[in-house]
ZAVEXKE-293607 format. One line per field, with one value per residue (C-alpha): x, y, z; residue in three letters. Coordinates in nm, 2 decimals, decimal comma. Layout:
N
x [X:...] .
y [Y:...] .
z [Z:...] .
type [ala:...] .
END
This chain:
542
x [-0,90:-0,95:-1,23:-1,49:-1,64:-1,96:-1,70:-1,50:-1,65:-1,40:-1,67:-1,72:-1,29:-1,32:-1,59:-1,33:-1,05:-1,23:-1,37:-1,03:-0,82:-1,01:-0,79:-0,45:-0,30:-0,36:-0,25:0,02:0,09:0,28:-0,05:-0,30:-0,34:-0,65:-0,72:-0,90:-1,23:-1,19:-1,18:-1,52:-1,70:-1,58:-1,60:-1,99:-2,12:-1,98:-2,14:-2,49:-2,43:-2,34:-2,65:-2,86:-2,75:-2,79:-2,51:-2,53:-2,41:-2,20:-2,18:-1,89:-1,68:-1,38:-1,13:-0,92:-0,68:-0,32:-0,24:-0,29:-0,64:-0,93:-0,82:-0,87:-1,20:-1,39:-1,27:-1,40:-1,71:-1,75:-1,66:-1,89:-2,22:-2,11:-2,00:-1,68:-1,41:-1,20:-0,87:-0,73:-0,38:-0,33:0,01:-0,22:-0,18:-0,54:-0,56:-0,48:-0,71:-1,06:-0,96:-0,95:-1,24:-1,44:-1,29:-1,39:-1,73:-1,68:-2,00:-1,95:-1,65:-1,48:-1,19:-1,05:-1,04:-0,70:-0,46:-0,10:-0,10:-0,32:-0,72:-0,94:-1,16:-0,86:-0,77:-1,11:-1,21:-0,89:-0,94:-1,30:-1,43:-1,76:-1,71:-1,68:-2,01:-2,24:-2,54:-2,71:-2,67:-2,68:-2,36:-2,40:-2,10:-2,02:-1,62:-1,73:-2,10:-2,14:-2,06:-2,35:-2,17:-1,88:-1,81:-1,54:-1,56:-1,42:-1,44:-1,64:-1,99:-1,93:-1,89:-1,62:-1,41:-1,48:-1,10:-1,06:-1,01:-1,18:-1,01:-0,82:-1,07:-1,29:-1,58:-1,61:-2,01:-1,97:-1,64:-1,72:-1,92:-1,98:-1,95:-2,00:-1,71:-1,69:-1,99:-2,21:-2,43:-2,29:-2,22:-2,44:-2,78:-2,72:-2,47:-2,53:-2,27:-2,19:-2,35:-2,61:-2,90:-2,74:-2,70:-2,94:-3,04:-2,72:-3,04:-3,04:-2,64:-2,63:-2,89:-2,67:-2,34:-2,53:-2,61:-2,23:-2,10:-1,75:-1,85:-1,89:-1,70:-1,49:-1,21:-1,08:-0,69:-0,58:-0,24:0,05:0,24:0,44:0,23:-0,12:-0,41:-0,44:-0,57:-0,84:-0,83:-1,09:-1,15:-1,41:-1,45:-1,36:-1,03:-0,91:-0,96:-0,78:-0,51:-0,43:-0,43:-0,09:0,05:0,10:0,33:0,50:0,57:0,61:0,90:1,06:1,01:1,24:0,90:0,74:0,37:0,22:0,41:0,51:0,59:0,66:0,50:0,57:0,35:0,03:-0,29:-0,42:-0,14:-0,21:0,12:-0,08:-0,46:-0,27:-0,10:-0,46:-0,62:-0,39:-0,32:-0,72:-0,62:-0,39:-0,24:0,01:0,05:0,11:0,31:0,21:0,29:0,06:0,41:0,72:0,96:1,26:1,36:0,99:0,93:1,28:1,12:0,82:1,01:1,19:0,89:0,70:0,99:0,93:1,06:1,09:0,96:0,81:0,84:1,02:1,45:1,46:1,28:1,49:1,83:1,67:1,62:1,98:2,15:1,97:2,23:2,09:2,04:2,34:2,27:1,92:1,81:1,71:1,73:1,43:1,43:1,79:1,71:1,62:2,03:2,19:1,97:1,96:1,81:1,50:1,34:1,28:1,63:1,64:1,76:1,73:2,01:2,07:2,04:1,72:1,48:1,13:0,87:0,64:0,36:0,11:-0,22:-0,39:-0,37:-0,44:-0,04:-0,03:-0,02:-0,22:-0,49:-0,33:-0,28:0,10:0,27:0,61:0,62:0,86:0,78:0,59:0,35:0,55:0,62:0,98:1,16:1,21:1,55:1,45:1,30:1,00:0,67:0,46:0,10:-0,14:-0,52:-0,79:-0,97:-0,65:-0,65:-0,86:-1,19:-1,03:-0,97:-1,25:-1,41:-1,23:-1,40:-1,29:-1,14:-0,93:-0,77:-0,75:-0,68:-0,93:-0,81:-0,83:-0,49:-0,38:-0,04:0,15:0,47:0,67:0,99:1,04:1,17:1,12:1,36:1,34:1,13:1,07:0,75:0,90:0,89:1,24:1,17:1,43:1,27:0,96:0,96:0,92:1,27:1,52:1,75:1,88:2,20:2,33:1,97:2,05:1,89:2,03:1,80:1,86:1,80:2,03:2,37:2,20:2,29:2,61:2,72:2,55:2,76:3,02:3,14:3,12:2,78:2,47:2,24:2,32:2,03:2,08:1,86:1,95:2,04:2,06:2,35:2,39:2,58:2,49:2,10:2,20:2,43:2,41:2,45:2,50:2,45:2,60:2,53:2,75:2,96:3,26:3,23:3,56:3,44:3,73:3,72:3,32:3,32:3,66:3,43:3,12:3,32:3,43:3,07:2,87:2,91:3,10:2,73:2,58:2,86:2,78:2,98:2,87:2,87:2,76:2,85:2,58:2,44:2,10:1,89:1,94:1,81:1,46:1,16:0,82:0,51:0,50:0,87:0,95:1,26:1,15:1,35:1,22:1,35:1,63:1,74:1,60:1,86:2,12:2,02:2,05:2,36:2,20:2,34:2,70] .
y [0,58:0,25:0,15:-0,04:-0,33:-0,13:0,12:-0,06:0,08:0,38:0,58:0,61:0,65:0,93:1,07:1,03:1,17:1,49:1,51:1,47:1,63:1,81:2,10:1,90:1,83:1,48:1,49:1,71:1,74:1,98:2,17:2,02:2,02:1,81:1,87:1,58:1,78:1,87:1,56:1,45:1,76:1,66:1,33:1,38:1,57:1,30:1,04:1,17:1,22:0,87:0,82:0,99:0,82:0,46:0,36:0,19:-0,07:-0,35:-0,14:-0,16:0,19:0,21:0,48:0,59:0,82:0,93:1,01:1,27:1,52:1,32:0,99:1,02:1,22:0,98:0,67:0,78:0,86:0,53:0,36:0,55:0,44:0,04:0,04:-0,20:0,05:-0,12:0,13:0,12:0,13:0,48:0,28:0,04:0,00:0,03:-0,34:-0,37:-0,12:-0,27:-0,65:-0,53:-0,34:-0,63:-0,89:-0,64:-0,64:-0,24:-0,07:0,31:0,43:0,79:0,93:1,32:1,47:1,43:1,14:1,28:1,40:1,21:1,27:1,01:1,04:0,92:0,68:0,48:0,44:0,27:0,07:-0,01:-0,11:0,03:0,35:0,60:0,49:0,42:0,67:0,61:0,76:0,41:0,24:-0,13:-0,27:-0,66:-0,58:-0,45:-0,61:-0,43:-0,09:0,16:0,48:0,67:1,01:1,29:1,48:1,86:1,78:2,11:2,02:2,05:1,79:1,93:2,03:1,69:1,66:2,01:2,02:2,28:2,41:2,10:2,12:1,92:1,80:2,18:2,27:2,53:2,37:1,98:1,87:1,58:1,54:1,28:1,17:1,31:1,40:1,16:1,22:0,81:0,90:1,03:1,06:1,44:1,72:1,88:2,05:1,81:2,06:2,06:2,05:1,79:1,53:1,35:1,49:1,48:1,29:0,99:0,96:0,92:0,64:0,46:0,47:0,33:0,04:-0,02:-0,32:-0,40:-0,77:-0,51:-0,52:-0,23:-0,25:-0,50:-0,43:-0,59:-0,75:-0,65:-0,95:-0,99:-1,31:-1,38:-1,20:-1,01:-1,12:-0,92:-0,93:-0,87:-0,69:-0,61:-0,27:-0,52:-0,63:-0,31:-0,11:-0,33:-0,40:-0,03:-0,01:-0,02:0,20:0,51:0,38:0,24:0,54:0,74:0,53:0,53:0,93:0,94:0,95:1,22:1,23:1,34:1,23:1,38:1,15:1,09:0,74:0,68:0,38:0,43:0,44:0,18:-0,04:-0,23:0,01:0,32:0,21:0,13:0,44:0,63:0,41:0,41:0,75:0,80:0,65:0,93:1,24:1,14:1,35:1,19:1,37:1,23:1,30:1,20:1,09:1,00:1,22:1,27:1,58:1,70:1,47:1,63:1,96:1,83:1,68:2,01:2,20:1,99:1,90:1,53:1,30:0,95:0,76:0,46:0,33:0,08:0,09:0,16:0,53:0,58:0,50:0,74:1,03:0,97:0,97:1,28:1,54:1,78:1,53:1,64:2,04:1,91:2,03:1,72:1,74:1,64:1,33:1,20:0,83:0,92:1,02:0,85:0,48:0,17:0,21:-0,01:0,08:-0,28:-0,33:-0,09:-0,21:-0,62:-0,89:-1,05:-0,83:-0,99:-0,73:-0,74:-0,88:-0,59:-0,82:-0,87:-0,76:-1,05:-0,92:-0,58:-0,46:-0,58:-0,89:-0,75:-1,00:-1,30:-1,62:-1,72:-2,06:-2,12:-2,46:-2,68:-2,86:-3,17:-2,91:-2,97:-2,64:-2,54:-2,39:-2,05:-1,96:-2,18:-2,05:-2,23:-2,14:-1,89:-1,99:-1,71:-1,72:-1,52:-1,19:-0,97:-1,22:-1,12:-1,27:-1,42:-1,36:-1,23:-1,48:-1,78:-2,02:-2,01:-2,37:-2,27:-2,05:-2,17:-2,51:-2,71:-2,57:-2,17:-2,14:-1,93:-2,11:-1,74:-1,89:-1,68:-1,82:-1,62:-1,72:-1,57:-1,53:-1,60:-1,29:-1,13:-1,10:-1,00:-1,17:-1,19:-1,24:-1,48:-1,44:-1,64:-2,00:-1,99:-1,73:-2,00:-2,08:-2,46:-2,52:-2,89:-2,99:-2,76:-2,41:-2,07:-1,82:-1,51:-1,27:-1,43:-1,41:-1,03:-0,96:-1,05:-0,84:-0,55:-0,55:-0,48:-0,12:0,00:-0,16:0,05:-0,25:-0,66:-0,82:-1,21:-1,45:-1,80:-1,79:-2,13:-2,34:-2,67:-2,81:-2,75:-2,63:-2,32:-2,07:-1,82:-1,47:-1,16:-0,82:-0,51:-0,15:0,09:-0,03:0,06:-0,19:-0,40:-0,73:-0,96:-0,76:-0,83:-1,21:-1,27:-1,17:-1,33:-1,65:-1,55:-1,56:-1,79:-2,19:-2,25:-2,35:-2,02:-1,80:-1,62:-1,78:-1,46:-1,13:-0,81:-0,48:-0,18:0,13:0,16:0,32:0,01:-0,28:-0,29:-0,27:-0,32:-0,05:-0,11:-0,05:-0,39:-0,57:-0,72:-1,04:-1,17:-0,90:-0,87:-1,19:-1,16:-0,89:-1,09:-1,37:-1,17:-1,01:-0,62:-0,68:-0,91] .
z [2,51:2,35:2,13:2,28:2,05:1,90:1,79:1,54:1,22:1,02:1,07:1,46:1,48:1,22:1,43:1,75:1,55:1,44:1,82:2,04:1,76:1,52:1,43:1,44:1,08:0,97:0,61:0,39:0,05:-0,19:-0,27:0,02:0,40:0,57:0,91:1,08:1,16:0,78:0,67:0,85:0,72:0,37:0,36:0,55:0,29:-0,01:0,20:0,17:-0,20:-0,25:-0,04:-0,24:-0,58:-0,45:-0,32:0,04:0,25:0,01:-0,29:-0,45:-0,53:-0,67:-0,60:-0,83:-0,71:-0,63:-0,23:-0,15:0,03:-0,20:-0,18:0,20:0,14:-0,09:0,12:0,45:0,24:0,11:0,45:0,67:0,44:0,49:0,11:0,02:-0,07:-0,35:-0,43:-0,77:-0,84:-1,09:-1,21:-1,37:-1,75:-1,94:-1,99:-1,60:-1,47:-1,70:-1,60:-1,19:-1,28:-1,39:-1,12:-0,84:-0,97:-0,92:-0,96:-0,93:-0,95:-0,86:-0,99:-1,05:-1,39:-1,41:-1,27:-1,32:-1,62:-1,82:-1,87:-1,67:-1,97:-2,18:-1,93:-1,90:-2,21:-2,29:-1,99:-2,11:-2,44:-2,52:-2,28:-2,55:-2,76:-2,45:-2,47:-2,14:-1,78:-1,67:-1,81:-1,96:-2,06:-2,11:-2,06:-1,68:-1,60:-1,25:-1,32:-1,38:-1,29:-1,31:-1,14:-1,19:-0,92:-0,94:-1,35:-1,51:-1,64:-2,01:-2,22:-2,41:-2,05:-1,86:-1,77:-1,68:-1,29:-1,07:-0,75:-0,56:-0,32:-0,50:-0,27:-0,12:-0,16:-0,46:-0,62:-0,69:-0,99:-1,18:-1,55:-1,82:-1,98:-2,34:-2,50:-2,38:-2,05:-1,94:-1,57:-1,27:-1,38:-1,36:-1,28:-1,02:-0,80:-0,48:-0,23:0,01:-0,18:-0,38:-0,09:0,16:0,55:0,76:0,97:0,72:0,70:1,09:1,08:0,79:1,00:1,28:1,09:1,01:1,24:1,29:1,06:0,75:0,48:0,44:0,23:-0,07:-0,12:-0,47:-0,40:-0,66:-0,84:-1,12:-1,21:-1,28:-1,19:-0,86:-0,58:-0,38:0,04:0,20:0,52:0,75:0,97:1,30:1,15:0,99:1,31:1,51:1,30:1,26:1,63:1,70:1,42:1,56:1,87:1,61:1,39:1,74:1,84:1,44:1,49:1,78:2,07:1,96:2,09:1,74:1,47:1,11:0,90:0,51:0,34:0,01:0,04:-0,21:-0,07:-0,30:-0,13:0,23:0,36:0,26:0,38:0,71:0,72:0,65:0,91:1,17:1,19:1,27:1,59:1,75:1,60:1,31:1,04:0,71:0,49:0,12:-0,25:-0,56:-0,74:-0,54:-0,65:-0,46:-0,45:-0,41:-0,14:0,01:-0,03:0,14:0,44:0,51:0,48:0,76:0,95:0,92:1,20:0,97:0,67:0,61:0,26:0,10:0,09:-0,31:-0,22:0,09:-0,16:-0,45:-0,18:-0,03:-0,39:-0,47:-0,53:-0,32:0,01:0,23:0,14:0,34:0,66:0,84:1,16:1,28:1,09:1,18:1,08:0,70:0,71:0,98:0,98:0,80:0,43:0,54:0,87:0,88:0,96:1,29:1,63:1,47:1,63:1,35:1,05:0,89:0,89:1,13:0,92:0,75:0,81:0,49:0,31:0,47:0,83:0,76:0,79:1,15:1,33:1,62:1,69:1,51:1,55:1,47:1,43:1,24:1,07:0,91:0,60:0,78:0,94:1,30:1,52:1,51:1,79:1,84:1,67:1,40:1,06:0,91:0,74:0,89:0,96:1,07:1,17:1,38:1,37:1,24:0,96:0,60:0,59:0,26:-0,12:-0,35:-0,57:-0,32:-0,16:0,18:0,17:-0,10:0,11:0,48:0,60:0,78:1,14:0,97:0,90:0,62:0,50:0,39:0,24:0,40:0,61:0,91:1,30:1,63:1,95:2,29:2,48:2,15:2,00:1,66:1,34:1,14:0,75:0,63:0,27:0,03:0,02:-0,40:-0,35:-0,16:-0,42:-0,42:-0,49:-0,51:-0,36:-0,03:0,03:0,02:0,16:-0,05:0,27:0,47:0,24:0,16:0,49:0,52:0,23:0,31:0,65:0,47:0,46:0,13:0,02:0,04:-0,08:-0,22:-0,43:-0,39:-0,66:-0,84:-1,17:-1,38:-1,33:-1,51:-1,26:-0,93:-1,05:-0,94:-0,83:-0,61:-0,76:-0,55:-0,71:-0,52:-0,49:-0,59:-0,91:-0,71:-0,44:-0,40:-0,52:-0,40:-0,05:0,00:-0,15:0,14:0,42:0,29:0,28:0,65:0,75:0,53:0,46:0,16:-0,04:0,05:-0,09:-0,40:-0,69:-0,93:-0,84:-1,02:-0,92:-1,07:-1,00:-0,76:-1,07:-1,27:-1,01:-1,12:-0,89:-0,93:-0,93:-0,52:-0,49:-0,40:-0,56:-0,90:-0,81:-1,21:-1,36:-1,21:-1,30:-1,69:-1,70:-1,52:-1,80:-2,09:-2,01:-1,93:-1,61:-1,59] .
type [unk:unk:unk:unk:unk:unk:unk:unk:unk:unk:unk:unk:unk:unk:unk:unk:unk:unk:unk:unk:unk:unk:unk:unk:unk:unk:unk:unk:unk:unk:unk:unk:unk:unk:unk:unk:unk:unk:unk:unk:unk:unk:unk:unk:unk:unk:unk:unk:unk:unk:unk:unk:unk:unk:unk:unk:unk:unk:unk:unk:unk:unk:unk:unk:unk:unk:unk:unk:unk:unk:unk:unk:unk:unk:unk:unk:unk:unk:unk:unk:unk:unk:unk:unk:unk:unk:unk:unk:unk:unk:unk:unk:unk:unk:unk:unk:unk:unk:unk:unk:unk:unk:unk:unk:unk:unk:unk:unk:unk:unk:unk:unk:unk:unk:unk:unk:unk:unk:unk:unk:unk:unk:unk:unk:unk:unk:unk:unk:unk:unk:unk:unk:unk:unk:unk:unk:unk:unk:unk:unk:unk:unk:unk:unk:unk:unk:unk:unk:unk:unk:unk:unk:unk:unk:unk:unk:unk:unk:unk:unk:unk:unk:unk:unk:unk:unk:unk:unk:unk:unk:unk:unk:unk:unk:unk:unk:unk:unk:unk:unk:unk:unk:unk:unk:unk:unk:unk:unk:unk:unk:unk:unk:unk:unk:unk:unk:unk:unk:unk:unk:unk:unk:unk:unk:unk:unk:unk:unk:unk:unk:unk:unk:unk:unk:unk:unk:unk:unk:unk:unk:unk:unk:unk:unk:unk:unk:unk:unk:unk:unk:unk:unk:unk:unk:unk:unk:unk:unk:unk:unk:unk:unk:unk:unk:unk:unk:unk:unk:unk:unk:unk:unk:unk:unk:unk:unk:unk:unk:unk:unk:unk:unk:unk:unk:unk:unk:unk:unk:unk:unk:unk:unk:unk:unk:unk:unk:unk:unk:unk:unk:unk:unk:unk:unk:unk:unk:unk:unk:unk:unk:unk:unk:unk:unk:unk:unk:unk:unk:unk:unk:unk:unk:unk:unk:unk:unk:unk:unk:unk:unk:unk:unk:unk:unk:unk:unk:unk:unk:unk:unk:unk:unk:unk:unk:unk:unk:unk:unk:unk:unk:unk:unk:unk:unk:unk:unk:unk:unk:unk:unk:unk:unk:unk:unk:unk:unk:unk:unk:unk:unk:unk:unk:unk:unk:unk:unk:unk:unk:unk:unk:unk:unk:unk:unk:unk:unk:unk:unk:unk:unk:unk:unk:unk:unk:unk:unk:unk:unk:unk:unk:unk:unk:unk:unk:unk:unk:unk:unk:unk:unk:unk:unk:unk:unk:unk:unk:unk:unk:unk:unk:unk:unk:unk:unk:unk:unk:unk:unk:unk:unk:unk:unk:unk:unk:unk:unk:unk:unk:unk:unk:unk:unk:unk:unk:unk:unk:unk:unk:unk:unk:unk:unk:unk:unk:unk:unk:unk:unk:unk:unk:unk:unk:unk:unk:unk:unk:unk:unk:unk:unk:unk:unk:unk:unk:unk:unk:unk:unk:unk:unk:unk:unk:unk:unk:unk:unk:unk:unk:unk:unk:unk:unk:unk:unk:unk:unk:unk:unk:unk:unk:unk:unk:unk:unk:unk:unk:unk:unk:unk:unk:unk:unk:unk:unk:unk:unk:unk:unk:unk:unk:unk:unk:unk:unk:unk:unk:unk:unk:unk:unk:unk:unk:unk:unk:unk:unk:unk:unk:unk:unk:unk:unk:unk:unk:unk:unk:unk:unk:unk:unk:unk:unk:unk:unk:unk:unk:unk:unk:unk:unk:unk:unk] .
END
């Protein structure tokens, strides 16, 4: 049944979810299984403790956790109470995690005891200068201004155990706690165990959800870059329920038809691919099959166990889980894309080898509800066929950046100018992703789109993946350099076709054959195109 227009809030599709499908799975881990009814019970009763501490509609929480059962928990929490759920990357370095901190203007923020390994405790208060010495409930800190609190939920109440973990089923009544970090009392102003008598009237949480409009904000997703600071989009309820919409036809069709869905995502939660995932499997029955760490041959183990049906992810996870040595001993049958299909999903059932475009943080993961125009570099439409500069705008579109001014961000007619160089066919509504405008590389003045000679290469048999970037040239500007998975590719054989299919300009004039555990990615998984070509510079890779 579709939502009607009072019901775009996370809350009231959570409450549809746990009604029409309560008892079906809707997330798996190694050690953890949610069910959706539990995750409304759960996430209820850490609603009306967040309630009862303060926290309300516009408070900023940060989440810091890896994906898996509480992630999901304490984000419904914070979503049904109208508060702005701000996730927290755990792959952030200290310095990283305090300066997002302080640029979210993050004022309580939940975490586990324990994030992979490594004490919160630990964690924070090298994130934080100050943390360790603070002496009030009430923190005060001039490294983060906003943030008064900090809770460990499931940490034991002793000072000297703060990062010891209780049962994983943290916000249970008797098992969840929160502790002060260290000795100092410099969290919740107390410690009492996240029960009922801990936590406002079920009565008072169902008059705050009503007061959650689809014009709330719900979620700030803090974009990843190997450049300056990070960039916070904002959403509202409205777009983030609509945007999710059409996920789960998506994954049904990537999973072969089937009506309810397994399926693994090695996209982070704290990443627009994982909040779209979470979200959009609250629509219709999807399992998500999810691991704190992506590990292949865990996430193998996982796949088998569940019997999962696709994966969604980025290509350098899908290459690490095919390389791994146990992959063809696998029992996969239910998932015959993962073995048989193209390393990126994006690349499925396309005409002309450029992959569907995955779509962006600033529309939610989706381009439901959005404007679209493709541009050329006057501002003029192109024609379909042609690539240009994709323009978006509407309601599936972020409500902007945080700390932006909205008319440094849109143009005067609303359109958000994305950067990205894409085209469209004739009778198809999909977006092909030709590659970035800042990644054409110009050689002799003319441009070589690095997506476009990757394809070409990587239809050759032999090739499980080609990296295209520019590397200095003194000549020409640059050159186009072409580095090729495995290192026993027949170079001479793959540069003959290339020259085949390519004009003579396009045609890599350098090429680097190398193993798949040596092109470097960043924390998302995506190609780190800069690195790649600092270690094509220095001679690591040549």
């Amino acid at each position: 049944m579709p939502l009607s227009e009072t019901d775009l809030s996370i809350g009231r599709l959570l409450a549809r979810a746990a009604a029409e499908h309560g008892e079906h799975t809707y997330l798996a881990s190694p050690t953890a299984r949610l069910t959706y009814a539990e995750a409304e019970r759960r996430s209820a009763l850490a609603a009306r403790r967040l309630l009862r501490d303060g926290v309300g509609k516009g408070t900023r929480v940060g989440l810091l956790f890896p994906n898996d059962v509480d992630w999901i928990v304490w984000w419904l929490a914070v979503s049904r109470i109208g508060a702005l759920a701000v996730p927290l990357s755990t792959l952030y370095p200290p310095a990283e995690l305090g300066k997002v901190i302080r640029l979210a203007d993050i004022n309580v923020l939940v975490a586990p005891p324990d994030i992979l390994g490594t004490p919160t405790a630990d964690r924070l208060e090298a994130a934080l200068p100050g943390l360790a010495e603070t002496p009030t409930p009430l923190l005060s800190l001039p490294a983060a201004p906003y943030l008064r609190r900090i809770a460990l939920p499931g940490a034991a109440a002793e000072p000297s155990a703060a990062t010891t973990a209780l049962p994983a089923d943290a916000t249970e009544p008797s098992a969840a706690t929160t502790a002060p970090l260290g000795a100092a009392p410099r969290l919740w102003a107390d410690t009492t165990a996240l029960d009922e008598n801990a936590a406002l009237p079920p009565e008072l949480l169902a008059a705050v959800e009503n007061e959650v409009t689809a014009a709330d904000l719900a979620i700030m997703i803090h974009t990843s870059g190997s450049t300056a600071d990070p960039k916070g989009v904002l959403h509202t309820h409205g777009t983030l329920v609509r945007q999710t919409a059409g996920w789960p036809a998506a994954i049904s069709a990537l999973c072969g038809g089937s009506a309810a869905p397994r399926v693994f995502s090695s996209m982070p939660f704290f990443w627009i691919g994982g909040v779209l995932a979470a979200t959009g499997a609250l629509h219709e029955r999807v399992t998500l099959l999810v691991m704190p760490r992506p590990e292949p041959g865990a996430a193998l183990d996982l796949i088998e166990r569940e019997r999962g049906e696709g994966i969604v992810g980025w290509p350098a996870f899908t290459r690490r889980l095919r390389e791994h040595p146990t992959f063809a001993e696998r029992d996969l049958s239910a998932a015959p894309l993962l073995r048989d299909g193209p390393l990126d999903v994006a690349l499925y059932n396309v005409p002309d080898e450029f992959p569907v475009h995955r779509s962006l943080s600033e529309t939610a993961g989706s381009f439901l509800h959005t404007d679209i125009r493709i541009v050329d570099d006057e501002g003029h439409p192109v024609p379909e066929g042609t690539t240009g500069e994709l323009h978006i705008r509407g309601i599936g579109v972020m409500s902007g950046y945080n700390k932006r001014e909205r008319h440094d961000v849109f143009d005067p007619d609303g359109w958000y100018h994305t950067g990205d160089r894409v085209y469209r066919l004739v009778d198809d509504p999909r977006l092909f992703y030709v590659g970035r405008t800042s990644e054409l590389i110009k050689v002799a003045g003319a441009n070589v789109s690095p997506r476009e000679v990757e394809a070409v290469v990587e239809g050759f048999d032999g090739v499980q993946q080609c990296l295209v970037v520019g590397v200095d040239d003194p000549d020409r500007g640059e050159q186009v350099c072409a580095v090729v998975v495995p290192d026993t590719v027949d170079v001479d054989a793959v540069a003959a076709h290339t020259r085949r299919e390519l004009s003579a300009y396009k045609v890599p004039t350098r090429w680097i054959r190398t193993t798949g555990e040596r092109v470097p990615t960043l924390p998302s998984g995506k190609l780190d195109r800069r690195g790649l070509r600092a270690l094509i510079a220095d001679g690591t890779l040549g």
